[in-house]
Biopython code that builds the backbone (N, CA, C, O; Angstrom):
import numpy as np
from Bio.PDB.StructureBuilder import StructureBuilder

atoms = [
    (1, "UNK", "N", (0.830, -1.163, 0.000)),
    (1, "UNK", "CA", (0.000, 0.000, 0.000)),
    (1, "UNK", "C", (0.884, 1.239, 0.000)),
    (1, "UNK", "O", (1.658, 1.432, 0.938)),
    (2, "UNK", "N", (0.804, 1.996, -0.914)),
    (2, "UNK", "CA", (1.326, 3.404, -0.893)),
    (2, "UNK", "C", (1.002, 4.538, -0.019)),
    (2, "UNK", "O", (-0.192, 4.636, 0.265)),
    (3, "UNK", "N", (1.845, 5.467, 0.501)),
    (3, "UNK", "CA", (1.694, 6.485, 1.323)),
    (3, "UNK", "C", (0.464, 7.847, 0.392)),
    (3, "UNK", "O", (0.831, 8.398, -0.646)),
    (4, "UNK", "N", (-0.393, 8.028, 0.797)),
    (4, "UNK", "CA", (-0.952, 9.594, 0.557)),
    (4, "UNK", "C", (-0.242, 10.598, 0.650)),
    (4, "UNK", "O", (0.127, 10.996, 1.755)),
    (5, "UNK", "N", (0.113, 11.247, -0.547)),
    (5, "UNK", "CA", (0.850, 12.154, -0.696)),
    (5, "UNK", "C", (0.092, 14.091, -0.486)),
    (5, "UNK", "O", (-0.292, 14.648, -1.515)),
    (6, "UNK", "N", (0.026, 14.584, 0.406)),
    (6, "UNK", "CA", (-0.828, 15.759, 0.619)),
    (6, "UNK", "C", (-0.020, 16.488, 0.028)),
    (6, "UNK", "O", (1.202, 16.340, 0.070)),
    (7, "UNK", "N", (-0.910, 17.775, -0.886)),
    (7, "UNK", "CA", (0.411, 18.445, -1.365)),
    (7, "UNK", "C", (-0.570, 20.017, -0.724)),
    (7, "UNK", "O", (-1.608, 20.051, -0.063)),
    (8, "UNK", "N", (0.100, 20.902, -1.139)),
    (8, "UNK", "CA", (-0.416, 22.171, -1.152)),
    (8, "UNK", "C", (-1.769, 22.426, -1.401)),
    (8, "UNK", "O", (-2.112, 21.868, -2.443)),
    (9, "UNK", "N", (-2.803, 23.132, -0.784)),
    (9, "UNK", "CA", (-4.274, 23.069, -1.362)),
    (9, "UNK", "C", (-4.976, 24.471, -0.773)),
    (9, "UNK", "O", (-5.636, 24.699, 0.241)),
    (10, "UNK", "N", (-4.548, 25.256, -1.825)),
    (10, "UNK", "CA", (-5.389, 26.784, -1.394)),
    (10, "UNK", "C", (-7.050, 26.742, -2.293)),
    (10, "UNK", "O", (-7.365, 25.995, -3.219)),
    (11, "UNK", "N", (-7.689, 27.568, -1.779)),
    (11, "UNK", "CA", (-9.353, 27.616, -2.140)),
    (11, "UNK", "C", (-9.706, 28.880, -1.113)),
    (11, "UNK", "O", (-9.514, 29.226, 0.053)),
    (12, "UNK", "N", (-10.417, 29.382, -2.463)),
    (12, "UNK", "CA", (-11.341, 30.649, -1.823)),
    (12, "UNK", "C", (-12.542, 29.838, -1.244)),
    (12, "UNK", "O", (-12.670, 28.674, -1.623)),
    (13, "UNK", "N", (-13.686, 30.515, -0.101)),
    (13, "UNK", "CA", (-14.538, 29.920, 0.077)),
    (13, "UNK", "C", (-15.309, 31.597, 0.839)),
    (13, "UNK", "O", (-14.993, 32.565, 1.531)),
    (14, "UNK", "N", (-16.453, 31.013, 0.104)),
    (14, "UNK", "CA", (-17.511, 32.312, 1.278)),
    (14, "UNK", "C", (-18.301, 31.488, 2.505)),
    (14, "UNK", "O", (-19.096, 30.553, 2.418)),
    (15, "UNK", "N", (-17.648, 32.370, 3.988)),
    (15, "UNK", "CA", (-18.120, 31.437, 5.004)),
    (15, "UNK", "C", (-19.472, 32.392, 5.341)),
    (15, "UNK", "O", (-19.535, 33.619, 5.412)),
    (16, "UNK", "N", (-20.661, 31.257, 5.546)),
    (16, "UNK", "CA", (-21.461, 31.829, 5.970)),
    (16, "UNK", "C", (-21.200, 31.808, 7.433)),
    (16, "UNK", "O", (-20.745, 30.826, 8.020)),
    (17, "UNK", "N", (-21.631, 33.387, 8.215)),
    (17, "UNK", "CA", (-22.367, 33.478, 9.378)),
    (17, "UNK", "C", (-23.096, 34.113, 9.715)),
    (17, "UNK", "O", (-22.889, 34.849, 10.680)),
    (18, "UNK", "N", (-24.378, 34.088, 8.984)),
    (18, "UNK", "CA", (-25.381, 33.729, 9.988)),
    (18, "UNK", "C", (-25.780, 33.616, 11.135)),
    (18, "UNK", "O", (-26.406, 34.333, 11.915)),
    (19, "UNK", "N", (-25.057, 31.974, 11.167)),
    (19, "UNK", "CA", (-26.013, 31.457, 12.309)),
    (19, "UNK", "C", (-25.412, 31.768, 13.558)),
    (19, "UNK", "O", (-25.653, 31.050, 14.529)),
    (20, "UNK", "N", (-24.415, 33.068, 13.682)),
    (20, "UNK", "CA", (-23.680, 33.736, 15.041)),
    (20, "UNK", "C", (-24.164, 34.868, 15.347)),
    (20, "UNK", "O", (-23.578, 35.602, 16.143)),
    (21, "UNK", "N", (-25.521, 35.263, 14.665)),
    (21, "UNK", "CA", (-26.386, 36.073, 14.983)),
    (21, "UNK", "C", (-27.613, 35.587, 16.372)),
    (21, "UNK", "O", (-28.117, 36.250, 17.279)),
    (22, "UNK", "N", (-27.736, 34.163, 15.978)),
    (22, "UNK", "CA", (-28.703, 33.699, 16.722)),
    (22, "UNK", "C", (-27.743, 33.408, 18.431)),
    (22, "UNK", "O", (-28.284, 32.612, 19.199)),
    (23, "UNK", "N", (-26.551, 33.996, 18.840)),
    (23, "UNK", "CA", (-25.682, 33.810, 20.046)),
    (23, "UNK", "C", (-26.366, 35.524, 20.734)),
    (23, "UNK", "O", (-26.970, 36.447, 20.186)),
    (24, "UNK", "N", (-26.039, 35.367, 21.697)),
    (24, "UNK", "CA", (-26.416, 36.681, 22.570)),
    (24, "UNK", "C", (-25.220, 37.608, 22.290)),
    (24, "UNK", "O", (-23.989, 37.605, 22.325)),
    (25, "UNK", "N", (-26.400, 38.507, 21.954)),
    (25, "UNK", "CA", (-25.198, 39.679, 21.684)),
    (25, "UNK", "C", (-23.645, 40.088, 22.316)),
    (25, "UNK", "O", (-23.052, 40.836, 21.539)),
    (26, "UNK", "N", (-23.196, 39.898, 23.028)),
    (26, "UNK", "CA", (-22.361, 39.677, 23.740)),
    (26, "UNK", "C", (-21.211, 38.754, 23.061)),
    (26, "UNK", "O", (-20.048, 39.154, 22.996)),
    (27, "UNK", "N", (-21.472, 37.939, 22.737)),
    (27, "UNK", "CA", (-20.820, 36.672, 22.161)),
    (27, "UNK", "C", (-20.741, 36.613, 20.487)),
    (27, "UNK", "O", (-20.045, 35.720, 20.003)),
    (28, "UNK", "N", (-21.320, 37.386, 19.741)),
    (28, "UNK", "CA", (-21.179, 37.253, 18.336)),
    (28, "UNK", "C", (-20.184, 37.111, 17.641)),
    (28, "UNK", "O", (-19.999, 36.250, 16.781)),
    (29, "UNK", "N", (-19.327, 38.140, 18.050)),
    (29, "UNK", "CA", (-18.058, 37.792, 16.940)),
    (29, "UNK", "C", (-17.351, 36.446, 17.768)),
    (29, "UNK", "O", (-16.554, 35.712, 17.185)),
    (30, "UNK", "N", (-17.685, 36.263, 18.961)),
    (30, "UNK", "CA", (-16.501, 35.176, 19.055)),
    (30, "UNK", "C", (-16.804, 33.829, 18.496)),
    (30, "UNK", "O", (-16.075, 32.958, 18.020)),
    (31, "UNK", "N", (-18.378, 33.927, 18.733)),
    (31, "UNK", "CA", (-18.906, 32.631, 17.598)),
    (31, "UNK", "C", (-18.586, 32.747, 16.301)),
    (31, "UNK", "O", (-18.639, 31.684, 15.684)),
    (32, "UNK", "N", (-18.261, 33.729, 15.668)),
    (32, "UNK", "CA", (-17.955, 33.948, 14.376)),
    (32, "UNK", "C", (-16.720, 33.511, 14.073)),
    (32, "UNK", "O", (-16.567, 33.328, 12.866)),
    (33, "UNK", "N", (-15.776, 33.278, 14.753)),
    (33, "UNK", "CA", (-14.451, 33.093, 15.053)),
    (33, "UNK", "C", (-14.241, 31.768, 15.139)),
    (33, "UNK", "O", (-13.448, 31.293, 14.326)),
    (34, "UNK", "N", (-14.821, 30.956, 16.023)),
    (34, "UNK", "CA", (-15.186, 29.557, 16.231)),
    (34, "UNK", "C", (-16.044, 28.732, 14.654)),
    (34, "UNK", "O", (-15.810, 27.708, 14.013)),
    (35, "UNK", "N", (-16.788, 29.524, 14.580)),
    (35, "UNK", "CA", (-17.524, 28.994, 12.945)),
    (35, "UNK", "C", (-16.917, 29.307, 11.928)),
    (35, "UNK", "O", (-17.304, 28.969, 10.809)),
    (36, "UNK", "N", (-15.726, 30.098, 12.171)),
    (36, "UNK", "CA", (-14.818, 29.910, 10.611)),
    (36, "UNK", "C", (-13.261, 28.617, 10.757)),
    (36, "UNK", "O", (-12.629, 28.020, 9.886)),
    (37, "UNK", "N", (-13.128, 28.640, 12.498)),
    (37, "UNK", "CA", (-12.465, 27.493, 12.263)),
    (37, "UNK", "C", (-13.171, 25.967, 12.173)),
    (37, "UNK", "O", (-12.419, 25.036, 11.884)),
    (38, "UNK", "N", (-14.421, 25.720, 12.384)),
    (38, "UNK", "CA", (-14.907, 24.910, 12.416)),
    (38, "UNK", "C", (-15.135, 24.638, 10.607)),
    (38, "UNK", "O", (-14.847, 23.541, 10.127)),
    (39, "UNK", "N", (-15.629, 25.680, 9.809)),
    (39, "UNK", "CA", (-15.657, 25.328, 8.817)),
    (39, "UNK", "C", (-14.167, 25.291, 8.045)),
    (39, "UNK", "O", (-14.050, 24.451, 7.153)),
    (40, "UNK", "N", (-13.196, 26.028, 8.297)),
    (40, "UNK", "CA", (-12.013, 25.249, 7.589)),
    (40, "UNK", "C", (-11.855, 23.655, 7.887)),
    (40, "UNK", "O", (-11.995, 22.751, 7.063)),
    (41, "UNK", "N", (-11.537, 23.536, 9.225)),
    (41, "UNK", "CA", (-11.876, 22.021, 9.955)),
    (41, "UNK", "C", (-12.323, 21.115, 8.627)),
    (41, "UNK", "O", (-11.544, 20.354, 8.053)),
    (42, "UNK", "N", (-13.734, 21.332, 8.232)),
    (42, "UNK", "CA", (-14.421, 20.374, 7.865)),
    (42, "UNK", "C", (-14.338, 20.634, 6.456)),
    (42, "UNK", "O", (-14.759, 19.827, 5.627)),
    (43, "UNK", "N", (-13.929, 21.486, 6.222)),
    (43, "UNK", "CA", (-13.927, 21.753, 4.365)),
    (43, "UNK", "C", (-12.535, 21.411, 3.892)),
    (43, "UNK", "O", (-12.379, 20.874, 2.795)),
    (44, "UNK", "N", (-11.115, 21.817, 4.994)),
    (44, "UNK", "CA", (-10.131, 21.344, 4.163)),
    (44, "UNK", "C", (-9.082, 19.996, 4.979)),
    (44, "UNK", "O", (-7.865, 19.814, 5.016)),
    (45, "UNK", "N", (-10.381, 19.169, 5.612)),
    (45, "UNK", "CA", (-9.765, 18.432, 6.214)),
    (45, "UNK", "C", (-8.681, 18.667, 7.536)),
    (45, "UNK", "O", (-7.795, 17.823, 7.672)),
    (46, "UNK", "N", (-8.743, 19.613, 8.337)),
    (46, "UNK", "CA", (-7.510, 19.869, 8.840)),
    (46, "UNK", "C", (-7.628, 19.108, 10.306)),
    (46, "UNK", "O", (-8.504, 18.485, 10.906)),
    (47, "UNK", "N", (-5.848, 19.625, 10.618)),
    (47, "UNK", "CA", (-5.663, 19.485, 11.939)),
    (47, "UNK", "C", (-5.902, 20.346, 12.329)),
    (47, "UNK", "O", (-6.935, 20.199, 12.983)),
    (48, "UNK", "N", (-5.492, 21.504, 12.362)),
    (48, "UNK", "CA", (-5.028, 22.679, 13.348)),
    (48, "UNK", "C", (-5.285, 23.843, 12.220)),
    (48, "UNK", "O", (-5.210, 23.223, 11.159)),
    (49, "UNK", "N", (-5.477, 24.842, 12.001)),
    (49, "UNK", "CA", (-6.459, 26.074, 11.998)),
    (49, "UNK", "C", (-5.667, 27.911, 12.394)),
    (49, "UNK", "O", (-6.210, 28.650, 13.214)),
    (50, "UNK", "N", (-4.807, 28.186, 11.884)),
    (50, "UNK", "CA", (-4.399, 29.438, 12.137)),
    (50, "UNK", "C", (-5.217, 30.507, 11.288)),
    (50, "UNK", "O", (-5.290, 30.514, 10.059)),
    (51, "UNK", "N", (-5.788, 31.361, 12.113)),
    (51, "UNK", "CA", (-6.727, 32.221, 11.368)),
    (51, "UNK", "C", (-6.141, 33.705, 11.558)),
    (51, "UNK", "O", (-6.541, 34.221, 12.601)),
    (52, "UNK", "N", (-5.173, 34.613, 10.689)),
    (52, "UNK", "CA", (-4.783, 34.975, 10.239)),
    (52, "UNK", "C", (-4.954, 36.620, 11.044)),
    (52, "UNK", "O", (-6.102, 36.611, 11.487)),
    (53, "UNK", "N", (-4.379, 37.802, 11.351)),
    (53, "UNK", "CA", (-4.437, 38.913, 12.105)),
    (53, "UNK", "C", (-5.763, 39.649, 10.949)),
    (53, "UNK", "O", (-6.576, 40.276, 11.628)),
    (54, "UNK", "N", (-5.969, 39.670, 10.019)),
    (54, "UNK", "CA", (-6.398, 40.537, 9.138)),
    (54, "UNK", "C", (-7.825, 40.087, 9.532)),
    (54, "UNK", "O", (-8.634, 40.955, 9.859)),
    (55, "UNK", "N", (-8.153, 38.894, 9.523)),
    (55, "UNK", "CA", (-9.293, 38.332, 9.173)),
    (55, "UNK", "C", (-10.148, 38.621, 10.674)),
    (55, "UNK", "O", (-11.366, 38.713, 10.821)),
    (56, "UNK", "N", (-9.184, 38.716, 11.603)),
    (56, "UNK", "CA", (-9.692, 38.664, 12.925)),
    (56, "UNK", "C", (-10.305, 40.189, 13.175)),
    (56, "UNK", "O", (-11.332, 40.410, 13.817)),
    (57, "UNK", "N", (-9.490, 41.173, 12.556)),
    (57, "UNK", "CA", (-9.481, 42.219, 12.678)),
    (57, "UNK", "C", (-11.129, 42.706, 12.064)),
    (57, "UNK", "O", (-11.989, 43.490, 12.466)),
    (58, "UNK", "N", (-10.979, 41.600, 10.675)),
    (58, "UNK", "CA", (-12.841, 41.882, 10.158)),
    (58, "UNK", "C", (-13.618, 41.631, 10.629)),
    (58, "UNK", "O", (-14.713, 42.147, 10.409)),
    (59, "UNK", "N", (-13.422, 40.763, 11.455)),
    (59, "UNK", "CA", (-14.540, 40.020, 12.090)),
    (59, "UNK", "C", (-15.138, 41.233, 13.136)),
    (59, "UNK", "O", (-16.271, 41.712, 13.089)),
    (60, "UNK", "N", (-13.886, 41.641, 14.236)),
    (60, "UNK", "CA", (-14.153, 42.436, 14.916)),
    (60, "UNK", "C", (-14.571, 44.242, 14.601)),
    (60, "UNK", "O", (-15.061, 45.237, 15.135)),
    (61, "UNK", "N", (-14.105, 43.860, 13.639)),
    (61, "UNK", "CA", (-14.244, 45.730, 12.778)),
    (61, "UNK", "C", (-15.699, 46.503, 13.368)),
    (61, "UNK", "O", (-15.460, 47.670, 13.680)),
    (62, "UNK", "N", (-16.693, 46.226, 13.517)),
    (62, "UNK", "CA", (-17.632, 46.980, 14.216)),
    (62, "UNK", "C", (-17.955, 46.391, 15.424)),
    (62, "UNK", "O", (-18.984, 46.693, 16.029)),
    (63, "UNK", "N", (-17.020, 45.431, 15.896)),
    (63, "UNK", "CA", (-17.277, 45.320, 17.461)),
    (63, "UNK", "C", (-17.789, 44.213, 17.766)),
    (63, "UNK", "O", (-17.817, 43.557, 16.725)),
    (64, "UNK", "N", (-18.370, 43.407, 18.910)),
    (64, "UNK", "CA", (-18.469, 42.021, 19.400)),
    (64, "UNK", "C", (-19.574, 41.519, 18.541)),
    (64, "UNK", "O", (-19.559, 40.456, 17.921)),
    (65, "UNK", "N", (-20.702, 42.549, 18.573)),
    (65, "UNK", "CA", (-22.044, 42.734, 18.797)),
    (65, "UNK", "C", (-22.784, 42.251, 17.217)),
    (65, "UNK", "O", (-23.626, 41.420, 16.875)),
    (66, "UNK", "N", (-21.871, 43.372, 16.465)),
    (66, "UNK", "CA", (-21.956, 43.181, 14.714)),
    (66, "UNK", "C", (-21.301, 42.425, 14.267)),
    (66, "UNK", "O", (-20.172, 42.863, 14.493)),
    (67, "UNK", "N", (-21.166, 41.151, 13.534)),
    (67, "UNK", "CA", (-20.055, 40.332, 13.035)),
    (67, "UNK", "C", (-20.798, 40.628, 11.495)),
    (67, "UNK", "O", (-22.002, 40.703, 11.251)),
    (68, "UNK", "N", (-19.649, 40.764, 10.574)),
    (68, "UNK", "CA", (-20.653, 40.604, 9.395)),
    (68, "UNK", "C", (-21.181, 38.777, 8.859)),
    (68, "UNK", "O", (-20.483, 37.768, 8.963)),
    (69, "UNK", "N", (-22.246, 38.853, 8.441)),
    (69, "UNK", "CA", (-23.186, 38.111, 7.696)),
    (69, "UNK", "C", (-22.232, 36.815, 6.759)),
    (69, "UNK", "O", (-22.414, 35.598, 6.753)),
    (70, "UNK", "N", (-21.543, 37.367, 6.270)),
    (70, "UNK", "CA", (-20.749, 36.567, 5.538)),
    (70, "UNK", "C", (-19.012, 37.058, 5.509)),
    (70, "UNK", "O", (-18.594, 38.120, 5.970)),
    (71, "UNK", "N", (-18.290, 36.139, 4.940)),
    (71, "UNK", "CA", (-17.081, 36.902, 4.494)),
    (71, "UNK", "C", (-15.995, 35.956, 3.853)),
    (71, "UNK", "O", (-15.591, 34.870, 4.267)),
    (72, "UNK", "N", (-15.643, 36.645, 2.763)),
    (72, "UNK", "CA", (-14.864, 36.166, 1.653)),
    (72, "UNK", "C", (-13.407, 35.323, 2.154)),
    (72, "UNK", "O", (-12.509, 36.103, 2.469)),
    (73, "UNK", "N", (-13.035, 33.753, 2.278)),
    (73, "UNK", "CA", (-11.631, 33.852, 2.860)),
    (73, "UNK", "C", (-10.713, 32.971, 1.721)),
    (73, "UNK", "O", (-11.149, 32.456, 0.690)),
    (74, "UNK", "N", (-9.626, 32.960, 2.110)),
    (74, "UNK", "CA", (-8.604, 31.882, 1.265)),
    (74, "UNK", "C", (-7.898, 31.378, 2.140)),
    (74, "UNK", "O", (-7.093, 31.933, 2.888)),
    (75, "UNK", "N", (-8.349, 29.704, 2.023)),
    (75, "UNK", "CA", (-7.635, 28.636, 2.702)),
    (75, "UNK", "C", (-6.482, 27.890, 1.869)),
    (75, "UNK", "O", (-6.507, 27.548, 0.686)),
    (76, "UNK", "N", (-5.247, 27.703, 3.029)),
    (76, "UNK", "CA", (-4.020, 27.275, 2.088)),
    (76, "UNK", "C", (-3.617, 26.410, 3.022)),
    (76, "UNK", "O", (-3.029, 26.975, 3.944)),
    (77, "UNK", "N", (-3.756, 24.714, 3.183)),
    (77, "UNK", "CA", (-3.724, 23.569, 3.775)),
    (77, "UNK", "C", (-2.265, 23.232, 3.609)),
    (77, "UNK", "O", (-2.283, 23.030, 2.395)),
    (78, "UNK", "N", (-0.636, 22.967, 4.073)),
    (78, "UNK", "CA", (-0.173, 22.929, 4.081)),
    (78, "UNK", "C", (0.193, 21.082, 4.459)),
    (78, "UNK", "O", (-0.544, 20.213, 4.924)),
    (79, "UNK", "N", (1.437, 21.042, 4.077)),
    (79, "UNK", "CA", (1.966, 19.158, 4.288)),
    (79, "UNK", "C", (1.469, 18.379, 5.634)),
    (79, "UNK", "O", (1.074, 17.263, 5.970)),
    (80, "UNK", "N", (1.699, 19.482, 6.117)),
    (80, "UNK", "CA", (1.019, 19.204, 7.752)),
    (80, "UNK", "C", (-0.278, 18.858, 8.134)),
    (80, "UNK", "O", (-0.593, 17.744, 8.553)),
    (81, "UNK", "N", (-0.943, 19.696, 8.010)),
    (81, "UNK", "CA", (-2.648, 19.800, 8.005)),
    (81, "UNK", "C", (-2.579, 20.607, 8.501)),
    (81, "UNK", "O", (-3.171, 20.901, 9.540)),
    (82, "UNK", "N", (-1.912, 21.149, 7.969)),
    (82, "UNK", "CA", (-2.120, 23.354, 9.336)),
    (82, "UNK", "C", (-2.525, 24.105, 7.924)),
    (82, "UNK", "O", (-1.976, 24.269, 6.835)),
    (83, "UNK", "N", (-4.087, 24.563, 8.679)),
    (83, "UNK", "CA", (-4.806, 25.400, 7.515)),
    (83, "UNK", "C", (-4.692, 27.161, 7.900)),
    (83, "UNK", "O", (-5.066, 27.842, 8.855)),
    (84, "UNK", "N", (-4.121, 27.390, 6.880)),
    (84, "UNK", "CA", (-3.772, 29.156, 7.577)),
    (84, "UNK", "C", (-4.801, 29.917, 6.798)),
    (84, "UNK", "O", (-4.752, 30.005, 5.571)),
    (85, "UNK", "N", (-5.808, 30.509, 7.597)),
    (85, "UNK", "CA", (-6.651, 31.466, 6.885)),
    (85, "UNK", "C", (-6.877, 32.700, 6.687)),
    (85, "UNK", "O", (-7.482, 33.261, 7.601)),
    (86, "UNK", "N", (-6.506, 33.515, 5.517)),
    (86, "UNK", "CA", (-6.617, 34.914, 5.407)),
    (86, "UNK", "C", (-7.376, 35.605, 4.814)),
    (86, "UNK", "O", (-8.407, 34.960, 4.622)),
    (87, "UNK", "N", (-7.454, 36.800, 4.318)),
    (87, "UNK", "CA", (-8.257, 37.651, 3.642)),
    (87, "UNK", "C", (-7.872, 37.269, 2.003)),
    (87, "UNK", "O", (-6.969, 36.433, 1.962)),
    (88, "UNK", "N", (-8.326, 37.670, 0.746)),
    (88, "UNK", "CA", (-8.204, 37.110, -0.441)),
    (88, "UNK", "C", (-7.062, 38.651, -0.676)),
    (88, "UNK", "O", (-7.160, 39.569, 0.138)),
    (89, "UNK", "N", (-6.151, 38.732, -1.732)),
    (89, "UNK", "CA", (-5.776, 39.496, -1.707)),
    (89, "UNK", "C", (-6.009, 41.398, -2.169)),
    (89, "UNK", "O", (-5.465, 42.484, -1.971)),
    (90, "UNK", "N", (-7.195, 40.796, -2.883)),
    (90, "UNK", "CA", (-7.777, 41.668, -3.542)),
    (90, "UNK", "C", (-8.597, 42.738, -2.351)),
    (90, "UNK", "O", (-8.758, 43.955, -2.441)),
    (91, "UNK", "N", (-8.967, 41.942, -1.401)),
    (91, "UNK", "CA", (-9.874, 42.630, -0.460)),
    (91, "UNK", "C", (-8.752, 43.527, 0.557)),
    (91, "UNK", "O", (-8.988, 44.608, 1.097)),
    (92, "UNK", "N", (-7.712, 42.874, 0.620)),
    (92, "UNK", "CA", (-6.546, 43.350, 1.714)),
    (92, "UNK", "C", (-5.555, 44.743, 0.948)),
    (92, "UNK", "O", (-4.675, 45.395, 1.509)),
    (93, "UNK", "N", (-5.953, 44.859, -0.177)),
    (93, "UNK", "CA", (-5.615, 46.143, -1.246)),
    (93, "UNK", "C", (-6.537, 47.055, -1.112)),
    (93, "UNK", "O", (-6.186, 48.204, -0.844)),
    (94, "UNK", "N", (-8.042, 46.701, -1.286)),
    (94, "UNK", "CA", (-8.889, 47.782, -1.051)),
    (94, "UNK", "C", (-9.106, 48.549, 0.457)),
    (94, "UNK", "O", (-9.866, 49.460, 0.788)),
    (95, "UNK", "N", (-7.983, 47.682, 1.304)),
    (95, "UNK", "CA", (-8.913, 48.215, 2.470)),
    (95, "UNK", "C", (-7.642, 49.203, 2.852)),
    (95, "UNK", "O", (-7.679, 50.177, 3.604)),
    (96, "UNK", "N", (-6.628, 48.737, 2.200)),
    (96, "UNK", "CA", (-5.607, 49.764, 2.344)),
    (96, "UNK", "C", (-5.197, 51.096, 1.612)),
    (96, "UNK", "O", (-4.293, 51.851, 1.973)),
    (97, "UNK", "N", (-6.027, 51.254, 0.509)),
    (97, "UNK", "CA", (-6.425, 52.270, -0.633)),
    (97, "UNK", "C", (-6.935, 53.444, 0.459)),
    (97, "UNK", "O", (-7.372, 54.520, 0.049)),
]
sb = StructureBuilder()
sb.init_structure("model")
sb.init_model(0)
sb.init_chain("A")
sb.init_seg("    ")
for serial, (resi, resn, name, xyz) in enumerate(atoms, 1):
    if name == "N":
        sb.init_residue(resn, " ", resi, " ")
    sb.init_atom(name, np.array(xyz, "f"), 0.0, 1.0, " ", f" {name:<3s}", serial, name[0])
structure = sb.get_structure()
């Protein structure tokens, strides 16, 4: 039997959240935070989950209370299973314009 060879595996994905609206206000963005590593988790197979300064920063951008609705990310699964998640690059240009 041959070894599985994992190679490199980046993918844009739009994470829904939603459903971190239905948490008490208080708690929103951190559920939002938890539901984007849960969905890398399960979408790119991983172990372990580094979610990126930029992305954290969106999440929190209007505060605990407001998380936005959705948001654009790019997952890049490495030999390991360490999925590092950031902003796409296009979005990380406009916000610096």
């Amino acid at each position: 039997m041959s070894e599985d060879k994992v190679e490199t595996l980046t993918r844009t994905y739009v994470v829904p959240l939603g459903l971190a609206a239905e948490a008490p206000p208080y708690r929103r963005s951190k559920v939002a935070i938890r539901m984007i590593r849960e969905f890398a988790k399960r979408h790119m197979k991983a172990t372990e989950v580094n979610i990126s300064e930029s992305v954290n920063q969106q999440i929190w951008s209007r505060g605990i209370k407001h998380p936005p609705r959705r948001i654009t990310l790019d997952m890049e699964r490495d030999e390991d299973g360490i999925v590092s998640v950031k902003l796409p690059v296009e979005q990380v240009e406009q916000e610096q314009v």
